[in-house]
Backbone as CSV, one residue per row, in Angstrom:
resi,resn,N_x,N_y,N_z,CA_x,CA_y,CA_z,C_x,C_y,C_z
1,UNK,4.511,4.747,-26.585,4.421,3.980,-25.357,3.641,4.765,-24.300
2,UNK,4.020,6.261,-24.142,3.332,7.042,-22.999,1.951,7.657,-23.828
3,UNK,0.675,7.229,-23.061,-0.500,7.690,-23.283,-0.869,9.124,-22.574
4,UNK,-1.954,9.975,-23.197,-2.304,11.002,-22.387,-3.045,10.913,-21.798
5,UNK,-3.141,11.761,-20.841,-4.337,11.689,-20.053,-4.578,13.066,-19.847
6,UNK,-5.792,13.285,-19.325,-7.046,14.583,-19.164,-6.282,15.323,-18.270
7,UNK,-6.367,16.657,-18.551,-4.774,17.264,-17.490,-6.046,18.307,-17.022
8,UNK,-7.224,18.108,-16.598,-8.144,18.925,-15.192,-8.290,17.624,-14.449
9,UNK,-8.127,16.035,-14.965,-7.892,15.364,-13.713,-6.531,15.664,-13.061
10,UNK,-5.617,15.509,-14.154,-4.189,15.825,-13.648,-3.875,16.889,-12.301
11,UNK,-4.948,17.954,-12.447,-4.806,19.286,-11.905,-5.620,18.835,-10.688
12,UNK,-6.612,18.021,-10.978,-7.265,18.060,-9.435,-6.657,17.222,-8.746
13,UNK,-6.296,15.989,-9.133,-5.559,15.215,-8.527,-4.486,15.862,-7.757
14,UNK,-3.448,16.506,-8.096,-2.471,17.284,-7.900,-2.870,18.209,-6.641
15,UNK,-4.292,18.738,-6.800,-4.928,20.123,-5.848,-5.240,18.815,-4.201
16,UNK,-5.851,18.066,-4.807,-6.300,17.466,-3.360,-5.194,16.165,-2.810
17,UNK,-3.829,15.841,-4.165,-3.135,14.834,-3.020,-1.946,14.767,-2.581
18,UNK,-1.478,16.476,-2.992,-0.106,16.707,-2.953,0.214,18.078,-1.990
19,UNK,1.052,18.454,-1.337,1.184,19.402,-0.726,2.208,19.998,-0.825
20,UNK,2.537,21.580,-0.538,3.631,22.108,-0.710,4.766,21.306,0.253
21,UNK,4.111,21.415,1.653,5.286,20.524,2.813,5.831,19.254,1.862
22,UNK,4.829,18.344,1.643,5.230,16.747,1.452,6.101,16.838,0.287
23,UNK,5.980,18.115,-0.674,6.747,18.222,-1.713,8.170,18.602,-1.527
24,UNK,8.175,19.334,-0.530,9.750,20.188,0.084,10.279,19.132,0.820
25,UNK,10.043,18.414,1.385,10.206,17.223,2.090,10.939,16.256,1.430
26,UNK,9.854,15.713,0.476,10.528,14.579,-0.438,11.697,15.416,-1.332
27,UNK,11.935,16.630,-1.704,12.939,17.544,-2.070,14.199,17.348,-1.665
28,UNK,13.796,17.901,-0.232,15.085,17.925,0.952,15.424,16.460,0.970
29,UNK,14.584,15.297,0.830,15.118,13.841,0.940,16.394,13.784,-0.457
30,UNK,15.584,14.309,-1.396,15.923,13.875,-2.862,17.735,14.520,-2.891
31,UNK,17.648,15.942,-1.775,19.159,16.539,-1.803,20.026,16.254,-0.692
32,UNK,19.410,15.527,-0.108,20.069,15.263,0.880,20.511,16.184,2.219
33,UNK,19.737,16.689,2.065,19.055,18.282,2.723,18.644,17.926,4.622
34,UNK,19.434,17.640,5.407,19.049,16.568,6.665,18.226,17.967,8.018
35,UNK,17.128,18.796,7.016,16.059,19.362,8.109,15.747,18.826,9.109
36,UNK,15.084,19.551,10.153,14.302,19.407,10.976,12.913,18.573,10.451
37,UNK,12.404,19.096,9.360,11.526,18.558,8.957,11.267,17.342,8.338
38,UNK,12.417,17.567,7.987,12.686,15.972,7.532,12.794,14.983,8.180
39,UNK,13.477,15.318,9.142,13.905,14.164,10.559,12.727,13.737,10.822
40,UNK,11.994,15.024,11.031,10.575,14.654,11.829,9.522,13.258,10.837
41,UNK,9.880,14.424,9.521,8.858,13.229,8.897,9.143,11.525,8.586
42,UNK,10.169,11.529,8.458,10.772,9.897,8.479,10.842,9.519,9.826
43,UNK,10.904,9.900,11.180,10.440,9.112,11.850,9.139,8.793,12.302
44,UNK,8.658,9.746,12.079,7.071,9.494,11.975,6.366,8.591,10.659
45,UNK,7.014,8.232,10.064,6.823,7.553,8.860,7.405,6.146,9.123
46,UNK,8.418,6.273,9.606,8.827,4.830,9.916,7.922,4.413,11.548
47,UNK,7.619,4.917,12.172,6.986,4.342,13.359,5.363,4.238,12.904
48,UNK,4.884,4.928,11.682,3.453,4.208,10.916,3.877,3.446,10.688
49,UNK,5.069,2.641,9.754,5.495,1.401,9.325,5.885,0.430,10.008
50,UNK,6.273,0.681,11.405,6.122,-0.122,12.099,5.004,-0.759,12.540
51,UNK,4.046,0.048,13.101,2.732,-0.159,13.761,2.190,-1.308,12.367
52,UNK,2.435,-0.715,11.285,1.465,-1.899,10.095,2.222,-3.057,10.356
53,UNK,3.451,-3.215,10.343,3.882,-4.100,10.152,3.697,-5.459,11.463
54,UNK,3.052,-4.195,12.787,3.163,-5.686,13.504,1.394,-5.810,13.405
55,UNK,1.080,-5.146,12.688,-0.798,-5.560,12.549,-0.448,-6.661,11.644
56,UNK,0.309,-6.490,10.737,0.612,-7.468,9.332,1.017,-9.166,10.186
57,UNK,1.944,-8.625,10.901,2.318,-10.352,12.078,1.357,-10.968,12.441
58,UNK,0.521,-9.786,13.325,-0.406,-9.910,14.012,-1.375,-11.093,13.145
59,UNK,-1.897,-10.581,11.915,-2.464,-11.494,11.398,-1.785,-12.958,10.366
60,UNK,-0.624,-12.458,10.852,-0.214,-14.235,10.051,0.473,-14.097,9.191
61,UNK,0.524,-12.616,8.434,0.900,-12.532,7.235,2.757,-11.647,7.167
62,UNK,3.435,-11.663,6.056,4.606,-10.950,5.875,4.751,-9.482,5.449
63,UNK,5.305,-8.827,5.914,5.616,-6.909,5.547,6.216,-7.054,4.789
64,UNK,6.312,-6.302,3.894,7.227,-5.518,2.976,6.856,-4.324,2.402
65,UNK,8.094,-3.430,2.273,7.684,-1.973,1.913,7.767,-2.213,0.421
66,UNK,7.237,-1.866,-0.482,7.254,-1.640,-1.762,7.819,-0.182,-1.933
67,UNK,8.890,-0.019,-2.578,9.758,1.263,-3.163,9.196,1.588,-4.839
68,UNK,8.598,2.621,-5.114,8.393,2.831,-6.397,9.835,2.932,-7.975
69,UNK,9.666,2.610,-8.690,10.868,2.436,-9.961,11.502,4.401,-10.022
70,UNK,11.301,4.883,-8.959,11.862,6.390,-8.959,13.338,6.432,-7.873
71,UNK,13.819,7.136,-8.678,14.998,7.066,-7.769,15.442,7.669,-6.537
72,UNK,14.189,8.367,-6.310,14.093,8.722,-4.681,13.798,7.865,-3.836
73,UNK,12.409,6.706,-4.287,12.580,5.759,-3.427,13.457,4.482,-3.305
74,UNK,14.748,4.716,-4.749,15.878,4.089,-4.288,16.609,4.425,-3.373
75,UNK,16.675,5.771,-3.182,17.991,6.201,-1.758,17.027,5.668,-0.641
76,UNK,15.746,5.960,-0.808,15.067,5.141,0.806,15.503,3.806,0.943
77,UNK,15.663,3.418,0.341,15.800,1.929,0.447,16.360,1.621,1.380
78,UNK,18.168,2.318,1.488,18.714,2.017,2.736,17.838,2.124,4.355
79,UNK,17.468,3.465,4.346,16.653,4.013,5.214,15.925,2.975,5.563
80,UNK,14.740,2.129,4.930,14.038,1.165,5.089,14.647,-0.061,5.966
81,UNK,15.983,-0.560,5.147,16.387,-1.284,5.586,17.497,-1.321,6.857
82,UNK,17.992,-0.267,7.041,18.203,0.233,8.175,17.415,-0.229,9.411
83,UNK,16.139,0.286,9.222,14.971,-0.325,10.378,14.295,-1.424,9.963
84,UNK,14.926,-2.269,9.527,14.667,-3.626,10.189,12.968,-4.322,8.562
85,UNK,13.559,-3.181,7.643,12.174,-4.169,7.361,12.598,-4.778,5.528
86,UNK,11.789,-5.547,5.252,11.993,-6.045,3.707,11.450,-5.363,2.747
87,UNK,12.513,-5.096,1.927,11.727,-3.722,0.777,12.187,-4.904,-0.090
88,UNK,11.149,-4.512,-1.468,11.306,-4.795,-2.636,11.387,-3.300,-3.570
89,UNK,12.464,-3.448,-4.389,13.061,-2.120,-4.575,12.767,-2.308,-6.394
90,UNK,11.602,-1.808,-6.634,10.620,-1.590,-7.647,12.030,-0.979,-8.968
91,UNK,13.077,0.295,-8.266,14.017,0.990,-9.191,15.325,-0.505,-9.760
92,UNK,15.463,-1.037,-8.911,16.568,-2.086,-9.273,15.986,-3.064,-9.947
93,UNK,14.613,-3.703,-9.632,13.993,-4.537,-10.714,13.821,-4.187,-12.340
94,UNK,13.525,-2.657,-12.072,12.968,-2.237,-13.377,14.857,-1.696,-14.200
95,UNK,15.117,-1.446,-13.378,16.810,-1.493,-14.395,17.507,-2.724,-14.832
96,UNK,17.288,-3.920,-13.666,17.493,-4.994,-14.471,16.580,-5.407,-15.750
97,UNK,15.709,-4.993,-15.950,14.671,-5.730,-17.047,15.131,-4.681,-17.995
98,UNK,15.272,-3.503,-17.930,15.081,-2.439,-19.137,16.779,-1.879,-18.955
99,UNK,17.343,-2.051,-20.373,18.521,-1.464,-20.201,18.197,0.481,-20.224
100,UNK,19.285,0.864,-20.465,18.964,2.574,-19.548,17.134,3.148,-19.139
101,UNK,17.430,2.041,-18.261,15.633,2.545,-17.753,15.966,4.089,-17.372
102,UNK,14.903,4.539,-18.027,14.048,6.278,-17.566,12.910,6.231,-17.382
103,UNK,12.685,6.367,-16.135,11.075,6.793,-14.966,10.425,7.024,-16.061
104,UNK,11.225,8.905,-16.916,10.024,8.983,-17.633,9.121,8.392,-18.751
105,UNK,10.289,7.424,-19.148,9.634,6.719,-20.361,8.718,5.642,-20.040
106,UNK,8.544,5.515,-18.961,7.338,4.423,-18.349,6.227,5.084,-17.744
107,UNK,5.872,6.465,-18.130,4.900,6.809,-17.429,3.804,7.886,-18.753
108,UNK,2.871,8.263,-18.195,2.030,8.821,-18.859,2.698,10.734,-19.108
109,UNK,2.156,10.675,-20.401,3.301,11.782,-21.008,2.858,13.530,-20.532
110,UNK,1.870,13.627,-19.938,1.544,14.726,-18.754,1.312,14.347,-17.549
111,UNK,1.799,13.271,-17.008,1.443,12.832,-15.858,2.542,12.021,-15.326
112,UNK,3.010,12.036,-13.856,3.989,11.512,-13.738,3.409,9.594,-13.033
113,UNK,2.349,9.062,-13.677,1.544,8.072,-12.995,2.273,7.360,-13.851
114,UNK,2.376,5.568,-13.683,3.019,4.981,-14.612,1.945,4.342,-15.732
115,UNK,2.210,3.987,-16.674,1.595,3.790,-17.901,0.939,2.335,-17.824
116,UNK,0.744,1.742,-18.572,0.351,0.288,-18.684,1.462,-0.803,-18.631
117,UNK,2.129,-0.471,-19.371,3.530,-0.995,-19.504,4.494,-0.945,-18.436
118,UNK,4.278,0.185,-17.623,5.050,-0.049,-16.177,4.299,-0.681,-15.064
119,UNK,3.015,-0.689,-15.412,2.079,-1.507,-14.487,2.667,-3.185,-14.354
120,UNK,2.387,-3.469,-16.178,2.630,-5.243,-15.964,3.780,-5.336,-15.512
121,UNK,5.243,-4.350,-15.844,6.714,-4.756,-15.589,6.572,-5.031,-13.822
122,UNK,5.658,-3.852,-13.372,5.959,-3.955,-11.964,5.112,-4.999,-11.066
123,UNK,4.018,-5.742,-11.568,2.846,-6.701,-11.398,3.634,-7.952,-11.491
124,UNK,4.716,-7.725,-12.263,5.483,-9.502,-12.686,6.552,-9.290,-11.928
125,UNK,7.147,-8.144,-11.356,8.370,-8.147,-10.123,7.972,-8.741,-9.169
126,UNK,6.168,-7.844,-8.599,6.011,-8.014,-7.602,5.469,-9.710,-7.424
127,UNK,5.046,-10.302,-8.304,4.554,-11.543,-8.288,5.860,-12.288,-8.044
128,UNK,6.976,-12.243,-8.714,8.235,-12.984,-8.558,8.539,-12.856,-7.264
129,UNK,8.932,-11.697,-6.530,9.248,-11.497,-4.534,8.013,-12.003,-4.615
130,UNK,7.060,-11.647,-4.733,6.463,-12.705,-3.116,6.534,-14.009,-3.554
131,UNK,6.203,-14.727,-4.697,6.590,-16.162,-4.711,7.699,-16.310,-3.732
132,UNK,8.950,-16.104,-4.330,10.114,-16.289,-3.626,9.664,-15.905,-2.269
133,UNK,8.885,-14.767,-1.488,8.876,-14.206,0.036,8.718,-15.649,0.609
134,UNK,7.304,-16.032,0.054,6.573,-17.333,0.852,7.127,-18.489,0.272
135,UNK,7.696,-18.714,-0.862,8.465,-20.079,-0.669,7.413,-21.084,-1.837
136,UNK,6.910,-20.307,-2.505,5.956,-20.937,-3.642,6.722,-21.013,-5.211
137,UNK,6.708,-21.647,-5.832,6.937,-22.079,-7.546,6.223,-21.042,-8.102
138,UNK,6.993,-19.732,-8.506,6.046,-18.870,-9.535,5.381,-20.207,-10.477
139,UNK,4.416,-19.415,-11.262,3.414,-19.995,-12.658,4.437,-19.877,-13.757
140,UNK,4.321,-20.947,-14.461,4.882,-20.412,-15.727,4.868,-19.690,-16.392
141,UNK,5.866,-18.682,-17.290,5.525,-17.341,-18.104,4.480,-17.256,-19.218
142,UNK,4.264,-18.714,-19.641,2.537,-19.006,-20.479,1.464,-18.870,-19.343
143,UNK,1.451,-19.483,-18.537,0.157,-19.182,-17.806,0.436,-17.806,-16.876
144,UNK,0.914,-17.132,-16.703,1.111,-15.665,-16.567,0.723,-14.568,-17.591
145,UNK,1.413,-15.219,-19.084,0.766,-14.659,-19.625,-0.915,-14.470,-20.258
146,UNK,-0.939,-15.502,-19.844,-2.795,-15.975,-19.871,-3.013,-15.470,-19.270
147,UNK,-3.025,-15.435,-17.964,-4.053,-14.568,-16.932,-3.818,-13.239,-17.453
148,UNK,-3.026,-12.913,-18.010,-2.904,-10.886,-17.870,-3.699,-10.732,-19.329
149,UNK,-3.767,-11.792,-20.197,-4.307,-11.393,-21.543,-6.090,-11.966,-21.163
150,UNK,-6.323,-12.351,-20.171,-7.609,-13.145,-20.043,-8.054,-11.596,-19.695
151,UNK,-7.172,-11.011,-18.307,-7.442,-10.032,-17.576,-7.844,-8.608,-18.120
152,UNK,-7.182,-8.415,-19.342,-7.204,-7.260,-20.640,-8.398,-7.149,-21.506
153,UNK,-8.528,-8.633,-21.815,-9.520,-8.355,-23.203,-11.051,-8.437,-22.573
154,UNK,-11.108,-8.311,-21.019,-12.388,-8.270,-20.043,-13.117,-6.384,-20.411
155,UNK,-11.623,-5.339,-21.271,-11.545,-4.263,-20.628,-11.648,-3.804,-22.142
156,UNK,-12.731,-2.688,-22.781,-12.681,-2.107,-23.926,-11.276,-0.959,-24.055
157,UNK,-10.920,-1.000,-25.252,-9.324,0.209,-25.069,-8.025,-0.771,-25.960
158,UNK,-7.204,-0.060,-25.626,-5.898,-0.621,-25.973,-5.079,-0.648,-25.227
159,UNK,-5.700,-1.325,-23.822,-4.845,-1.409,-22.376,-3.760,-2.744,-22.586
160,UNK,-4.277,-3.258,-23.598,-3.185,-4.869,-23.992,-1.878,-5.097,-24.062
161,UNK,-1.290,-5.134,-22.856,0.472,-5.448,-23.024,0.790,-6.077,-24.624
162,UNK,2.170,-5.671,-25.180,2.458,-6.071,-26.296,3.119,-7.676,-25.874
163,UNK,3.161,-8.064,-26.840,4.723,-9.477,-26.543,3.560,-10.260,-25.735
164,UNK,2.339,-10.772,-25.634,2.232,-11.358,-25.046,1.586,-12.775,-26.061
165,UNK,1.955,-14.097,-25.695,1.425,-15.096,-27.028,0.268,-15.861,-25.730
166,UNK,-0.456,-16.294,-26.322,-1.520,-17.176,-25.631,-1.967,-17.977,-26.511
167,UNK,-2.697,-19.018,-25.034,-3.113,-20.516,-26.022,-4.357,-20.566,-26.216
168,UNK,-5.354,-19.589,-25.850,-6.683,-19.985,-26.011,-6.947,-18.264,-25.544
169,UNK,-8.060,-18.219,-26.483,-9.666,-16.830,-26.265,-9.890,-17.184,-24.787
170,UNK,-10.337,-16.118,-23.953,-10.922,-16.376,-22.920,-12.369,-16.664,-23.055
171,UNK,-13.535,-17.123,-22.606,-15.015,-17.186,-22.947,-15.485,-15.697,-22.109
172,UNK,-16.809,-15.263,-22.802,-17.667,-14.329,-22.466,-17.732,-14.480,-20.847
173,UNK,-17.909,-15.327,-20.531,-18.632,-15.707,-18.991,-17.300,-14.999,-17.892
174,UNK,-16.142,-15.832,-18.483,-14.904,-15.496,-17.795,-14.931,-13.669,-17.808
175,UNK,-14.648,-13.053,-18.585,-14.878,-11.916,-18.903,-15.665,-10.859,-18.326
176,UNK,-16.781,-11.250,-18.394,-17.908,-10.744,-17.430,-17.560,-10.732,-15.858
177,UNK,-17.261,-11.852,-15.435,-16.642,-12.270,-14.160,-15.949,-10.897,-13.749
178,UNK,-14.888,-11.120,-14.317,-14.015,-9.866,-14.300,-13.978,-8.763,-14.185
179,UNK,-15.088,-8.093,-15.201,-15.557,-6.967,-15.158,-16.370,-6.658,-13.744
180,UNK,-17.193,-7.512,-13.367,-18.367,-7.489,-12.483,-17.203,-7.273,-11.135
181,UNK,-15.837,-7.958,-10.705,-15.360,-7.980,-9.729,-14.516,-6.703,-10.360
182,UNK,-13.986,-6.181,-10.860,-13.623,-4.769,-11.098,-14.679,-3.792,-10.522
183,UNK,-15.747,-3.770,-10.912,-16.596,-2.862,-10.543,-16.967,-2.799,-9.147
184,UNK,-17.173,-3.632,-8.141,-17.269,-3.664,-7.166,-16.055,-3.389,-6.229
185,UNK,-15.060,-3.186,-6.741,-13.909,-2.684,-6.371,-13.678,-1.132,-6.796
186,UNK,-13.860,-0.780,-7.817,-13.995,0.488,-8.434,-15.031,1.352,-7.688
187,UNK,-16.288,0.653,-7.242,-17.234,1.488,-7.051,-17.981,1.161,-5.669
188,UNK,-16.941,0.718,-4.610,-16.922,0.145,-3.116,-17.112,1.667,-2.990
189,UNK,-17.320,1.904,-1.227,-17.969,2.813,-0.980,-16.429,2.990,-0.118
């Protein structure tokens, strides 16, 4: 299930997006450890989340914090909701779907990034809240699963969720589409 990946991206990634502070931090969160530094950084973290959230009003649209399937950003959760905002709590979705869910078994096996398989689990949570946020009829689980198998076979590899049945090949044209709007997203400036 867990794929590898290139561990000098691993390493650079790591060199330019992680820090000793943000690491001792999320630490002291993880022990319950109630620093100075800590204080500092969650309220400064929650008053960025505020500010988005009234840009988010501002334009029409609904907030929500997304919590990752780790169980640190389950204890945030309260925290979140404490101040006033709507989390979707990525760790409680993914334990309801997977009996003894483990982080690590959904992620890449030198890397703590999630795999393919924790991608779609968490792509079909997040599609379910917001249906429900705004008050829309999810798609049916056939045409869900169409789009994600239309969305796959656009992509050379063995990125292809398992379990998935479909009613029809996608065409070349569709495909291309896809690719062409990937890339311009991939390779935006």
């Amino acid at each position: 299930r867990n794929k590898r990946i290139d561990l000098n991206s691993f390493f650079e990634h790591a060199q330019n997006y992680h820090s000793p502070t943000a690491d001792r931090i999320e630490e002291d969160f993880a022990y319950n450890r109630q620093t100075v530094e800590l204080q500092e950084a969650l309220t400064l973290f929650i008053e960025i989340l505020k500010a988005w959230e009234r840009e988010v009003n501002r334009n029409g649209a609904e907030f929500s914090v997304v919590l990752l399937p780790r169980e640190n950003e389950n204890k945030a959760e309260a925290v979140f909701r404490e101040n006033g905002f709507h989390t979707v709590n990525l760790f409680s979705d993914f334990g309801q779907r997977i009996p003894d869910y483990d982080y690590n078994e959904w992620r890449f096996e030198n890397d703590a990034h999630w795999n393919e398989a924790a991608n779609e689990i968490a792509a079909r949570s997040l599609y379910i809240s917001i249906s429900d946020r705004v008050g829309i009829e999810p798609m049916p689980q056939s045409q869900v699963d169409q789009s994600l198998f239309t969305y796959y076979s656009a992509f050379s590899g063995d990125w292809m969720p398992s379990g998935i049945d479909v009613a029809e090949d996608p065409t070349g044209e569709v495909l291309e589409e896809i690719r062409s709007k990937y890339s311009e997203i991939e390779y935006a400036p």
